[in-house]
C-alpha positions, 0 to 999 in steps of 0.5 A: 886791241886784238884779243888774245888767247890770254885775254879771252881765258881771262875774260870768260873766268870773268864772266863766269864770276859774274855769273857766279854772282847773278846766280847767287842773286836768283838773277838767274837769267842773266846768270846762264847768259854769262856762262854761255858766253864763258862757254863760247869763250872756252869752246873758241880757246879749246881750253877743256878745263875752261869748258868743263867749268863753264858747263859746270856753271850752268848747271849750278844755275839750273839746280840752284833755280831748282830745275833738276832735271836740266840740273842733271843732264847738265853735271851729266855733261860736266861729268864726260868732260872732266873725265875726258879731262882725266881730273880725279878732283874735278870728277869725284865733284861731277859725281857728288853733284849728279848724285845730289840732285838724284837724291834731290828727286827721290831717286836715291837707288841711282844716285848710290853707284855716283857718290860711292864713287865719288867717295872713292876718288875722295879717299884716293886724294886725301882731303878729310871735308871732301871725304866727309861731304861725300860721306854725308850724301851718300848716308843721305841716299842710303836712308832707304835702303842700309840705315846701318851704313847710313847712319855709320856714314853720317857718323864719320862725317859729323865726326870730321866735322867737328874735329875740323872745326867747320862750323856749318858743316857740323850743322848740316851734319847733325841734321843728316844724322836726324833724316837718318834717325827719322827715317830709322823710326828713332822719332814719331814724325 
């Protein structure tokens, strides 16, 4: 049978579920050729969603493989894509994804102007563990330059955290606030 549009939207949400997959494996590789074909299947469609989210895939796979400059330049294009795409959700996680792999490569004074601003978009939309993530890299990027509102950020996040009850977030949060003491010299390290 013919493909149809249908058939081909499913097919690459598919694929890159198996990417999604292969990534998780460290089968790298095999993970960025299923989302390169997700992508062809998204570019063939002109779904810019569907384009966006392959592109964000691939860029999963490269910063999970700890490549974080391809990781970069690749939520770089995701982040043009979903703006195109006017997506106030989608363009706050292109931020705080750009944003983390800054702070990954010590540059956290670049990274401070994204996750602000995915922060921002956070808040307009109202999501408490979204708000609170955003919060906690954008402490985590703060750490040399304003340990006050590093340390201030760190804080709310733990403390949504905990009121949501989300477990391991409670722990990344608890472990954010240590990096900010640390840094802040509370600790001899």
């Amino acid at each position: 049978t013919p493909a149809t549009p249908d058939r081909a939207d499913l097919r690459a949400r598919a694929l890159r579920a198996a990417g999604s997959l292969a990534t998780t494996s460290g089968a790298f590789e095999a993970a960025r050729g299923l989302h390169r074909q997700a992508l062809a299947l998204a570019q063939a469609l002109d779904d810019r969603q569907l384009i966006a989210a392959a592109l964000n895939s691939l860029a999963v796979v490269d910063h999970t493989a700890g490549d974080l400059a391809a990781a970069a330049e690749g939520y770089a294009r995701v982040l043009a894509e979903r703006r195109a795409n006017g997506r106030p959700a989608e363009i706050a996680q292109s931020l705080n994804n750009i944003g983390v792999v800054l702070v990954q490569q010590a540059r956290r004074a670049e990274a401070e102007p994204y996750l602000r601003e995915s922060l921002a978009l956070r808040q307009a939309l109202g999501d408490p563990l979204e708000v609170a993530q955003s919060e906690q890299n954008l402490a985590t990027a703060l750490i040399e330059r304003d340990l006050g509102e590093a340390r201030a950020l760190g804080e709310r996040s733990l403390a949504t955290h905990r009121a949501l009850a989300v477990s391991p977030s409670v722990v990344d949060g608890l472990l954010g606030l240590a990096e900010i003491a640390v840094a802040g010299g509370a600790w001899a390290e």
